[in-house]
Backbone as JSON, one array per atom type, in Angstrom:
{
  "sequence": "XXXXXXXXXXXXXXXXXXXXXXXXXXXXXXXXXXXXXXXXXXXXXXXXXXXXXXXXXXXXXXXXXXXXXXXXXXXXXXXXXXXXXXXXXXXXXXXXXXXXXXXXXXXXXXXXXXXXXXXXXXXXXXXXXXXXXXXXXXXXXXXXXXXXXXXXXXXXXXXXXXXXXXXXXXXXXXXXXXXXXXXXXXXXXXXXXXXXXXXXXXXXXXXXXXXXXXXXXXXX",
  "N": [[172.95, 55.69, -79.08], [169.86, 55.74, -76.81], [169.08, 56.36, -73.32], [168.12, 53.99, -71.23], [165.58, 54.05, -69.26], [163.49, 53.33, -66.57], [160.41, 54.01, -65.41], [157.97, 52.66, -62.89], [154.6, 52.68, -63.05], [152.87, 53.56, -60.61], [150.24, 53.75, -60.63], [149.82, 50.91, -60.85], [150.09, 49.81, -58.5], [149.66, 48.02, -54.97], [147.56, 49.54, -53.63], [146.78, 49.28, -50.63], [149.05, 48.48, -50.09], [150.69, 50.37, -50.31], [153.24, 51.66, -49.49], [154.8, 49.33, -49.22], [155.03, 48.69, -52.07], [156.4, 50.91, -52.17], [158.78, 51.15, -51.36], [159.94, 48.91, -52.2], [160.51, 50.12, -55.27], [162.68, 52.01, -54.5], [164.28, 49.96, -53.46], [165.14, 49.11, -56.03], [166.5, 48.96, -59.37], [164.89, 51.14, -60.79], [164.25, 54.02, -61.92], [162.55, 56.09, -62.11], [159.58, 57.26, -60.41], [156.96, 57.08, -61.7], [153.58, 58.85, -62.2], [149.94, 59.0, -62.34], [147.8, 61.27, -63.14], [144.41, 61.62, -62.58], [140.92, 63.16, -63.61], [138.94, 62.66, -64.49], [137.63, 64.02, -66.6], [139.26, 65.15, -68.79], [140.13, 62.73, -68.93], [138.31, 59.29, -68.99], [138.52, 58.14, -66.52], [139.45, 58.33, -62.8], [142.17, 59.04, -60.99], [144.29, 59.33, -58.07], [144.97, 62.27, -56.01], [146.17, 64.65, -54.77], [146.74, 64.52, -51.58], [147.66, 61.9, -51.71], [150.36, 61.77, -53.33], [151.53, 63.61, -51.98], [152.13, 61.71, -49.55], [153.54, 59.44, -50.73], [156.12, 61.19, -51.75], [156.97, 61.56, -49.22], [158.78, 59.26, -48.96], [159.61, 58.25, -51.13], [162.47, 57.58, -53.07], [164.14, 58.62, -54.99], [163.46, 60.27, -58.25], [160.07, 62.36, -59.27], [157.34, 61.66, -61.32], [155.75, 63.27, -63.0], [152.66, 62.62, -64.12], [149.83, 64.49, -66.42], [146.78, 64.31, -66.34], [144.62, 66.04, -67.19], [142.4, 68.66, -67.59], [142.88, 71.94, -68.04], [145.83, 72.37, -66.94], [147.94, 73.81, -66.02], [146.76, 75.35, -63.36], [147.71, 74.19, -61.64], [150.04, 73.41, -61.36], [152.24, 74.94, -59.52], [151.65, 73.8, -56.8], [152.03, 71.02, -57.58], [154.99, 71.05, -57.44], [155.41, 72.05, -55.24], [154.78, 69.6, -54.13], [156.82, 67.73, -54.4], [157.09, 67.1, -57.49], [159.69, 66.33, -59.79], [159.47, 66.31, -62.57], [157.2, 67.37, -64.43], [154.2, 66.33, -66.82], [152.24, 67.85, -69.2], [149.44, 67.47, -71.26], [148.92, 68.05, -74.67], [147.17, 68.11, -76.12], [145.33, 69.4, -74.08], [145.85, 71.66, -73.2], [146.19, 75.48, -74.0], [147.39, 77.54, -74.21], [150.46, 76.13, -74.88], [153.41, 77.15, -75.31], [153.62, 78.62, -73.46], [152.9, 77.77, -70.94], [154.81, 75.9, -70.61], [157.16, 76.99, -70.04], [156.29, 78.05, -67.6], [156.39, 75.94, -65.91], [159.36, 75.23, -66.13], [160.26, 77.34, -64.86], [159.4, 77.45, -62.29], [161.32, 75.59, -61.51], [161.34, 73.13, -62.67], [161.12, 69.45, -64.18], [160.07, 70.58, -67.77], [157.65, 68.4, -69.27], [155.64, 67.54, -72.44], [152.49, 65.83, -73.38], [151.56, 63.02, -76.2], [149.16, 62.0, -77.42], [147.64, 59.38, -78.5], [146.7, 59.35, -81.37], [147.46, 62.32, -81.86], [149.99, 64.34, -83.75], [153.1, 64.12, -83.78], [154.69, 66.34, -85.25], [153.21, 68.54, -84.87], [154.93, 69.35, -82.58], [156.91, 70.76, -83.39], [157.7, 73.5, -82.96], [157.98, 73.67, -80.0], [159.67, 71.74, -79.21], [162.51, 72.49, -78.41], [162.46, 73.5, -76.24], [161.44, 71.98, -74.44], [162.08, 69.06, -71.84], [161.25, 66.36, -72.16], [158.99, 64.3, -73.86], [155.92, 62.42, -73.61], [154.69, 59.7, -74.78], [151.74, 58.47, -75.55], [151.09, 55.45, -75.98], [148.7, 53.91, -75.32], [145.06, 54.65, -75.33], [144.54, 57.18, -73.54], [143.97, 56.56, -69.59], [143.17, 54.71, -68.3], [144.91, 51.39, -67.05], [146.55, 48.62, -68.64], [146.05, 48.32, -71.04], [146.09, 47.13, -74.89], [149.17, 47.95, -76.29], [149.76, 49.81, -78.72], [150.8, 49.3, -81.89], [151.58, 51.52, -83.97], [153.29, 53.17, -82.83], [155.97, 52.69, -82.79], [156.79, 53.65, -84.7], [156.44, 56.3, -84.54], [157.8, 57.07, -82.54], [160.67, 56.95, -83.7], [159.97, 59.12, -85.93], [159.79, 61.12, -83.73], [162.49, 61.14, -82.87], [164.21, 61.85, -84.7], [162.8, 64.62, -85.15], [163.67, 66.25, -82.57], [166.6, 65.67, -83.02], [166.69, 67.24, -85.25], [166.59, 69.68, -84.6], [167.8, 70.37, -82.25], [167.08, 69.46, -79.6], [167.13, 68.41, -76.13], [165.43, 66.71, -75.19], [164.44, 63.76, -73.65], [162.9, 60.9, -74.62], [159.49, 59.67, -73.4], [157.61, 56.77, -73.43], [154.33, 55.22, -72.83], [152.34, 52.73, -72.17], [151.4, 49.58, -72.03], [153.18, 48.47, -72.23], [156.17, 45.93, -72.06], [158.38, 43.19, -71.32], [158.23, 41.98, -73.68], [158.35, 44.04, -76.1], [160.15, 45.92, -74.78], [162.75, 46.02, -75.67], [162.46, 46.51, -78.35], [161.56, 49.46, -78.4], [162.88, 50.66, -76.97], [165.35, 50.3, -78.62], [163.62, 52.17, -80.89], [164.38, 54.24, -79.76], [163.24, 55.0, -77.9], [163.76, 56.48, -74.83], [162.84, 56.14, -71.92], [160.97, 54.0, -70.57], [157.21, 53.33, -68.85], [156.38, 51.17, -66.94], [153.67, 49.68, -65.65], [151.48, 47.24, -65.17], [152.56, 45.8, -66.13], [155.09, 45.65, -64.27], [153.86, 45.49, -61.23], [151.96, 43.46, -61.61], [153.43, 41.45, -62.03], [155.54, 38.58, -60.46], [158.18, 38.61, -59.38], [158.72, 41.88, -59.06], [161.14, 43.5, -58.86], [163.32, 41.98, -59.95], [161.93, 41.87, -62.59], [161.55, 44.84, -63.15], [164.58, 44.93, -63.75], [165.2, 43.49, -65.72], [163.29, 44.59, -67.54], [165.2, 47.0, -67.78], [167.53, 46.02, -68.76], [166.81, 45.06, -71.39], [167.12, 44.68, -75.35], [167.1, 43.95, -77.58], [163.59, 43.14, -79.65]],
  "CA": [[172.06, 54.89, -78.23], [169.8, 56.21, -75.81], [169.04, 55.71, -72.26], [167.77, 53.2, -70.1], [165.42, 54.15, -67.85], [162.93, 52.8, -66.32], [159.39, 54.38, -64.28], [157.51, 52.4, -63.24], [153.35, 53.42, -62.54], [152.34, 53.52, -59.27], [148.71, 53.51, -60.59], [149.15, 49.65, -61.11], [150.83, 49.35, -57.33], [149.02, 48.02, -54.53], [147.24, 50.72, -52.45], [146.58, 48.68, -49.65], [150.57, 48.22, -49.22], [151.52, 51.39, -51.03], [154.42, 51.94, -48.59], [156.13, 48.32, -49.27], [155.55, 48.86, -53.06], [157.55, 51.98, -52.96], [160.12, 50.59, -50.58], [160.71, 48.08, -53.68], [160.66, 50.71, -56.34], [163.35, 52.74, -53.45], [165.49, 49.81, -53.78], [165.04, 48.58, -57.45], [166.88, 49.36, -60.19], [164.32, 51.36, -61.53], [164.78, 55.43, -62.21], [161.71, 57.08, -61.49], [157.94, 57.02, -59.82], [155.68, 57.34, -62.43], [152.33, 59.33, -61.11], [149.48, 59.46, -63.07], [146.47, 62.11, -61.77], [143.46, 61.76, -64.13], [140.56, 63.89, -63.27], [137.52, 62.3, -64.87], [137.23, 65.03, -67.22], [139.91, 64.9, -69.56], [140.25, 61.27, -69.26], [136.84, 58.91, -68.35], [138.86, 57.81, -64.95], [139.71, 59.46, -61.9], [143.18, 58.57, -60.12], [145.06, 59.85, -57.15], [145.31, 63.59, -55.89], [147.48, 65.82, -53.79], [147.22, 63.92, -50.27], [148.68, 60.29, -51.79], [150.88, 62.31, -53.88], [152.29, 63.93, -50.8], [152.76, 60.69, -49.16], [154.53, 58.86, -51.93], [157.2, 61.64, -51.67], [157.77, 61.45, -48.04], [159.17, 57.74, -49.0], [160.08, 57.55, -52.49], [163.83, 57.82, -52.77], [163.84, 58.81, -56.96], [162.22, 61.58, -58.89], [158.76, 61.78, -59.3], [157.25, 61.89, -63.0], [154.04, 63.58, -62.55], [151.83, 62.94, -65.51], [148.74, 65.47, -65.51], [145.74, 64.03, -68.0], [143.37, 66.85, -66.43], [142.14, 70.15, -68.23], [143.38, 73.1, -67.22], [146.99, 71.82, -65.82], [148.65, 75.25, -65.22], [145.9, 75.85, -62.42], [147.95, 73.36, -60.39], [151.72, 74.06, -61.59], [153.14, 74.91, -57.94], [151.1, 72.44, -56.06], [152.89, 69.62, -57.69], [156.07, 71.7, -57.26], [155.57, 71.64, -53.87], [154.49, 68.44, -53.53], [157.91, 67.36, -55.31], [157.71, 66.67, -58.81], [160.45, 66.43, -60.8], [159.36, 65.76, -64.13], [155.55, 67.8, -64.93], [153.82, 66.16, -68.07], [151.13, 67.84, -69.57], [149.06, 67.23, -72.49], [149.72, 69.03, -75.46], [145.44, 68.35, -76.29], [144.62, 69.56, -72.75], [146.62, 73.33, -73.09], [145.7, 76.49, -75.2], [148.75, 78.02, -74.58], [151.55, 75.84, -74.83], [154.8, 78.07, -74.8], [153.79, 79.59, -71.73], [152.7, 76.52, -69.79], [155.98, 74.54, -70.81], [158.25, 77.88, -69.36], [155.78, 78.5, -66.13], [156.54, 74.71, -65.37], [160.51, 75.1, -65.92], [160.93, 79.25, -64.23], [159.45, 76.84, -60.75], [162.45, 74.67, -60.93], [160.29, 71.63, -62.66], [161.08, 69.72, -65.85], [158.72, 70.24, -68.38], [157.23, 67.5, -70.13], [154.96, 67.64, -73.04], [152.51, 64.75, -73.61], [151.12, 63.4, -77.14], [147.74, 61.2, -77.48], [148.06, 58.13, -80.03], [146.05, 60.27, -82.6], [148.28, 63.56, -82.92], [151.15, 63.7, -84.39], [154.51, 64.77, -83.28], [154.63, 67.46, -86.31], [152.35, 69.48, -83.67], [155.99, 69.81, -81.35], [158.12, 71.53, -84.12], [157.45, 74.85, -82.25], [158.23, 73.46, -78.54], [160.59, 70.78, -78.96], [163.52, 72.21, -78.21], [161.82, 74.31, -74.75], [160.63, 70.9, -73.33], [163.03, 68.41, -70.92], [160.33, 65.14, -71.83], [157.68, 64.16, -74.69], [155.96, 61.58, -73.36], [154.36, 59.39, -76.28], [150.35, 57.6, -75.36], [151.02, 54.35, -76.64], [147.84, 53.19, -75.68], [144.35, 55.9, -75.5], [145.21, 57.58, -71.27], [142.72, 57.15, -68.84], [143.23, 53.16, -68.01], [145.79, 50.3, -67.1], [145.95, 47.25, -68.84], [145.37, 48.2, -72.72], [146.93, 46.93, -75.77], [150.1, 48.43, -77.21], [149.37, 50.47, -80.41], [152.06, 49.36, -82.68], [152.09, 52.47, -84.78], [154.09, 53.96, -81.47], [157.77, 52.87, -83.22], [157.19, 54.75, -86.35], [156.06, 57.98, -83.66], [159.09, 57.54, -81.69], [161.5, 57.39, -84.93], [159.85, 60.42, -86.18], [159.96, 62.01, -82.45], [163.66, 61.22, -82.57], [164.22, 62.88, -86.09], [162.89, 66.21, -84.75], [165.06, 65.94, -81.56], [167.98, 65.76, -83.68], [166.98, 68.24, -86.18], [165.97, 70.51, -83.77], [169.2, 70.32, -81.31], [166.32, 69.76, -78.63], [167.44, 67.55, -75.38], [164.46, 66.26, -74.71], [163.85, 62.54, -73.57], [161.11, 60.34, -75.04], [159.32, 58.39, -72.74], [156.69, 55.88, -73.63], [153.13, 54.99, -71.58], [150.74, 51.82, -72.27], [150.85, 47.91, -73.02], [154.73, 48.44, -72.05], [155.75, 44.89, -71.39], [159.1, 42.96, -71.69], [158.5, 41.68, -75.2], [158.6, 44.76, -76.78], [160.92, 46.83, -74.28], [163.64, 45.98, -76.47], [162.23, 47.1, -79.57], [161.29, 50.65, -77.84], [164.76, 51.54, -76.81], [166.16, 50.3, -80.38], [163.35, 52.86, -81.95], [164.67, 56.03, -79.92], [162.54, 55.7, -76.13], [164.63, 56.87, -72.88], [161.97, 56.23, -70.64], [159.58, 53.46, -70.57], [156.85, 53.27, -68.32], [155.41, 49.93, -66.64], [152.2, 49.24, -65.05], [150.51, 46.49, -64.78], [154.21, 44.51, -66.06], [155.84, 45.28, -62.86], [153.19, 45.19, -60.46], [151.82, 41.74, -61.89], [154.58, 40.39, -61.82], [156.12, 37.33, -59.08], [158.98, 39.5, -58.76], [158.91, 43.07, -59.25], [162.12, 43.98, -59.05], [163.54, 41.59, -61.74], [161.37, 42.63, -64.0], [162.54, 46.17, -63.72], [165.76, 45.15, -64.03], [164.6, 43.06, -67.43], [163.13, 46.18, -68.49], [166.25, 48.1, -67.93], [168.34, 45.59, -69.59], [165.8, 45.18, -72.84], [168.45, 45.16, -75.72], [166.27, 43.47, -78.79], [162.36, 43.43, -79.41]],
  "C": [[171.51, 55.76, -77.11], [169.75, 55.56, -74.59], [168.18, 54.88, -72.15], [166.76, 53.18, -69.44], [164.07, 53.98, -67.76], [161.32, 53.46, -64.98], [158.36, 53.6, -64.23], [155.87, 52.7, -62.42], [152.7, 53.03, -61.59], [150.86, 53.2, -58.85], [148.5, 52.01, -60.72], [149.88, 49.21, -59.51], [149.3, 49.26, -56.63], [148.87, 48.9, -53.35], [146.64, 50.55, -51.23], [148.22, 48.69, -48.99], [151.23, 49.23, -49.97], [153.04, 51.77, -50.42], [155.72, 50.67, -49.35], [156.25, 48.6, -50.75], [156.4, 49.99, -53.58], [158.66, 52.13, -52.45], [160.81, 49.57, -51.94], [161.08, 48.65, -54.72], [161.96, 51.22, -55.83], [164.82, 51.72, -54.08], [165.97, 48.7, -55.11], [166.15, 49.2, -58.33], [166.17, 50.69, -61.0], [164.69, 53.06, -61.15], [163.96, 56.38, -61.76], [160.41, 56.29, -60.84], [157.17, 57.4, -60.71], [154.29, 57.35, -61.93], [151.47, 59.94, -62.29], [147.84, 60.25, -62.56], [145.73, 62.29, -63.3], [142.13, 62.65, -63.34], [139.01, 64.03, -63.74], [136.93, 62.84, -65.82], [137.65, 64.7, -68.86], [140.06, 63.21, -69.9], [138.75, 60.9, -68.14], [137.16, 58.65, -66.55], [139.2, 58.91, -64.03], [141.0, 58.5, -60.92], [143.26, 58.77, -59.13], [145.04, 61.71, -57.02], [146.16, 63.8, -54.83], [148.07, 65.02, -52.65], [148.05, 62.75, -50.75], [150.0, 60.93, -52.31], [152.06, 62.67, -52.85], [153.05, 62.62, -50.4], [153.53, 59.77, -49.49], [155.61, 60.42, -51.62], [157.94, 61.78, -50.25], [158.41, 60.53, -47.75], [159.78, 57.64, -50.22], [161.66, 58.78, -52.13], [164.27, 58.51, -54.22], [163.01, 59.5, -56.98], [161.1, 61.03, -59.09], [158.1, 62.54, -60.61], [156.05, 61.72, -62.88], [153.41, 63.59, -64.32], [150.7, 63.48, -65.39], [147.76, 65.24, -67.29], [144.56, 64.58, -66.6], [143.59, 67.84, -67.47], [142.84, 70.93, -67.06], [144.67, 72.53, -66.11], [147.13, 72.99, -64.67], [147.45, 75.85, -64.08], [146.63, 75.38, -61.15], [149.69, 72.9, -60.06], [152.61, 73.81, -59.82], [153.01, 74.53, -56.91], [151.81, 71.8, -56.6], [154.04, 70.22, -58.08], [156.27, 71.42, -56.02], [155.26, 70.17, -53.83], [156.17, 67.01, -54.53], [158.37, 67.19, -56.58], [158.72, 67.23, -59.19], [160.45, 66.67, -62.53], [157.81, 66.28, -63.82], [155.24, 67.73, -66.29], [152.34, 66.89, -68.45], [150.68, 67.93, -70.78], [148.83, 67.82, -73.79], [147.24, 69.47, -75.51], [144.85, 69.22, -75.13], [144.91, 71.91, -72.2], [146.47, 74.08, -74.5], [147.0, 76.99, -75.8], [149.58, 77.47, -74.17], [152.97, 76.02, -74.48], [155.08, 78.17, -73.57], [153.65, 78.83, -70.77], [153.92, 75.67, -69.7], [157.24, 76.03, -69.87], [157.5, 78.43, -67.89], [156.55, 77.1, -65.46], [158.25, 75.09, -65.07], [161.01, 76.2, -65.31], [160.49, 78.08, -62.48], [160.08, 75.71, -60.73], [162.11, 73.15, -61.14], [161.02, 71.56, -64.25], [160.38, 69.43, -67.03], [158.44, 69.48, -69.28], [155.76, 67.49, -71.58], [154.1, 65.73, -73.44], [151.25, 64.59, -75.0], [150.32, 61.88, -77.09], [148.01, 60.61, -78.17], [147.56, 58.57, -80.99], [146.89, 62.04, -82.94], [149.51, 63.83, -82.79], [152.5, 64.66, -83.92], [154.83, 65.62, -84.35], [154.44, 68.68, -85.42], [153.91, 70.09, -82.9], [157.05, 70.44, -82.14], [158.44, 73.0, -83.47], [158.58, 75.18, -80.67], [159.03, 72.42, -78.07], [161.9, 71.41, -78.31], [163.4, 73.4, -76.94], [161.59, 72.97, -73.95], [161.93, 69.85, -72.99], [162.34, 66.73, -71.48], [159.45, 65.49, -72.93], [157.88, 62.79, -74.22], [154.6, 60.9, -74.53], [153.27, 58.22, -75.82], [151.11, 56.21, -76.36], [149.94, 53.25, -76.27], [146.8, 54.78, -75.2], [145.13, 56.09, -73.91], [143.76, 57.42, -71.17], [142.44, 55.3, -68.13], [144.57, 52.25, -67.94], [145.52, 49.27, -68.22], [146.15, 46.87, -70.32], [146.67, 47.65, -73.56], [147.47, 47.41, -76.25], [149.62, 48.58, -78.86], [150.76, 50.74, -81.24], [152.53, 50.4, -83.9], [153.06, 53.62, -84.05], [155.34, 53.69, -82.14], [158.23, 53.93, -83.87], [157.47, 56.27, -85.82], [157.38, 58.0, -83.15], [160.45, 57.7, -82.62], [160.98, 59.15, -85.12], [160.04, 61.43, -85.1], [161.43, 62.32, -82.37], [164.47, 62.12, -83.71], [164.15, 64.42, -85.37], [163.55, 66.67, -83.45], [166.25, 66.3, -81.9], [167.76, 67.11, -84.38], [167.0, 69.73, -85.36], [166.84, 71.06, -82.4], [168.28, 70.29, -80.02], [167.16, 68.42, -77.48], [166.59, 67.02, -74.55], [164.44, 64.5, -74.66], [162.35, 62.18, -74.15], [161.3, 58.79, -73.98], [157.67, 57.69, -73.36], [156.38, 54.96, -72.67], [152.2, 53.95, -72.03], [151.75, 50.82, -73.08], [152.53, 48.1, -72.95], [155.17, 46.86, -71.82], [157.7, 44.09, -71.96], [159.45, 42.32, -73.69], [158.96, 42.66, -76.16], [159.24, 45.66, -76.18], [162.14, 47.2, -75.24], [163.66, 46.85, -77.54], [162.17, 48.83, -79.34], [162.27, 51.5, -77.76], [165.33, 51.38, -77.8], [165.45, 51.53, -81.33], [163.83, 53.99, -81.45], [163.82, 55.72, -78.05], [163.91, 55.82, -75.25], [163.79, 56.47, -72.06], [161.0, 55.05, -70.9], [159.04, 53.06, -69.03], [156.15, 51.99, -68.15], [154.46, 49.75, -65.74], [152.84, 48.03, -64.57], [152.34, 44.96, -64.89], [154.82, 44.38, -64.85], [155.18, 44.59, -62.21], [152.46, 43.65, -60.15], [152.58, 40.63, -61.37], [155.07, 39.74, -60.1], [156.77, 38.3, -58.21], [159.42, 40.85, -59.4], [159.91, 43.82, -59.9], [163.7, 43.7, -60.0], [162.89, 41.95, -62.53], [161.64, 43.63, -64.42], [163.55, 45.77, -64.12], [165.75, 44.35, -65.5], [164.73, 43.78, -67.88], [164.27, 46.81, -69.06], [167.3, 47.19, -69.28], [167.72, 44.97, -71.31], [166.91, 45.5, -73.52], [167.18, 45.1, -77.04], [164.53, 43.18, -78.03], [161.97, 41.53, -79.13]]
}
């Protein structure tokens, strides 16, 4: 069985009261800060940069699980080093050279995450699976809140978990989009460690039950 754990995305928090929503994440159940920096390029939207980034770590009490849907990551490596991350995802589509971007990230004391688009296929990570700390697994296109869960994401995270094993790699799989208590269950039964919630938390009455839902997700 794997873990538990729970980040949930800051991009669906309100940024009018960004402070109290990360005072609730602070004293939630929940595991990490999920931070997603889009860049208009790579993805059609444009998120958050450096300064909020900053400020979310002078408050958040939990690692911070930088996801990076921009071209050209490694330009920006020891900026979000300094600026705390824990966890640096970047996109497997978005990098030429792979190897070297997944061991620049982990030589500055970061752990490196690889992340894979709902169109290519975890085959692609036979190389770099067992170098990377994190594959984090699109389960809906990146570049938006909100979207519908792409139910061919179980079969991906079975097969993700397969090469894991075969591969003696100790990498977590976390899974991003249309996250939602119905199917938390099912997620962690196919193999996720990590799921990420939006728009589920934030929506929600009460926040901080819902994480703790999440966390406790047994069946789909």
């Amino acid at each position: 069985m794997g873990q538990h754990l729970v980040a949930p995305s800051l991009l669906s928090a309100d940024f009018l009261n960004l402070g109290r929503d990360i005072e609730m994440i602070n004293q939630s159940q929940a595991d990490w800060f999920h931070l997603d920096v889009m860049d208009g390029v790579f993805v059609p939207n444009i998120s958050f940069g450096m300064p909020v980034i900053k400020a979310i770590h002078k408050i958040a009490k939990k690692p911070l699980d930088v996801h990076l849907m921009i071209v050209q990551p490694e330009r920006y490596f020891e900026t979000f080093r300094d600026l705390g991350a824990t966890y640096l995802s970047i996109h497997i589509e978005a990098v030429t050279h792979l190897h070297r971007a997944v061991h620049q990230i982990r030589e500055m004391g970061m752990k490196a995450g690889v992340v894979l688009n709902p169109h290519t296929s975890v085959s692609l990570l036979e190389e770099i699976i067992a170098d990377v700390d994190l594959v984090l697994l699109m389960s809906v296109n990146p570049g938006f809140g909100g979207q519908k869960f792409i139910e061919a994401t179980y079969d991906k995270i079975s097969k993700l978990k397969k090469l894991i094993t075969e591969k003696n790699s100790g990498a977590l799989i976390e899974v991003d989009g249309g996250v939602d208590l119905q199917n938390a269950g099912k997620l962690f039964l196919a193999g996720a460690d990590v799921l990420v919630a939006g728009n589920t938390v934030f929506s929600s009455t009460d926040p901080a039950e819902t994480i703790k839902k999440l966390k406790e997700a047994i069946t789909g």
